[in-house]
C-alpha positions in Angstrom: 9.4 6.1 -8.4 6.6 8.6 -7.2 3.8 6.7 -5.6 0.2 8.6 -4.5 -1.9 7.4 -1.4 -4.4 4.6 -2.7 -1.6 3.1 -5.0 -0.8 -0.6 -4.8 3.0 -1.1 -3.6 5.0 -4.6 -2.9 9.0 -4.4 -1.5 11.1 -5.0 -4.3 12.6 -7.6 -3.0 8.8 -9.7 -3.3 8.6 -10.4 0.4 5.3 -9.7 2.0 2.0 -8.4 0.5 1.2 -6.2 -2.0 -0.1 -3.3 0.4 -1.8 0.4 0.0 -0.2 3.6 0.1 -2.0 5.4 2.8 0.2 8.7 3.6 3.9 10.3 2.8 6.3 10.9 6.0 9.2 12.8 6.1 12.6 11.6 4.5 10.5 9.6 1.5 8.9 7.0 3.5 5.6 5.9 3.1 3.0 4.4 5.0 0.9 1.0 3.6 -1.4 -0.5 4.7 -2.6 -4.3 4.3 -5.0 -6.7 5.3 -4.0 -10.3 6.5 -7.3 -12.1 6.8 -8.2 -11.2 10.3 -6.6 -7.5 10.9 -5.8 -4.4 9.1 -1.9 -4.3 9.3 0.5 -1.4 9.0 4.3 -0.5 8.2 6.4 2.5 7.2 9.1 2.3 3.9 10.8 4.1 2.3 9.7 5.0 -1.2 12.7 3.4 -3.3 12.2 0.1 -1.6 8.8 -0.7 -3.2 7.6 -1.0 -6.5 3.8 -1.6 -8.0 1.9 -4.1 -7.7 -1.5 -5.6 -8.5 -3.8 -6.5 -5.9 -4.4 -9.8 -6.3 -6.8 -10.8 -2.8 -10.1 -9.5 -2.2 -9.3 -7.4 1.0 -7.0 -5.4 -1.1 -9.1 -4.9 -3.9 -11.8 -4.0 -1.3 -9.3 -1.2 1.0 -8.4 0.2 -2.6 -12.1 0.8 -3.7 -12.8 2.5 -0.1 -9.7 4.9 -0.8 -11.5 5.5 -4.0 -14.0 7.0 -2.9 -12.9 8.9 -0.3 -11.0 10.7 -3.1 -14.6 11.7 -4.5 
């Protein structure tokens, strides 16, 4: 699956948060980042080990609208 910085991604395994897609590295990995109530949080992974997801807390909702409009 092809994901584009600003899109909401989860592992597929359903561990940990549903996160945004800030960048592409090399070799398919992605970097996401997340908020956990205090800090913004970071990690790399590789592309086929996520899938969509919704945001479902207000700091995601709130780091996906500030992506938003730095796309403007």
């Amino acid at each position: 699956m092809s994901f584009m910085i600003g899109d909401q991604v989860q592992l597929k395994d359903g561990s940990g948060p549903c996160m945004t897609v800030i960048g592409g590295l090399q070799s398919g990995h992605l970097a996401c980042c997340w908020f956990d109530g205090k800090e913004l949080q970071e990690m790399t992974a590789h592309k086929d080990s996520l899938i969509s997801c919704e945001a479902v807390d207000t700091n995601a909702r709130m780091l996906q609208a500030i992506l938003n409009l730095n796309r403007r």
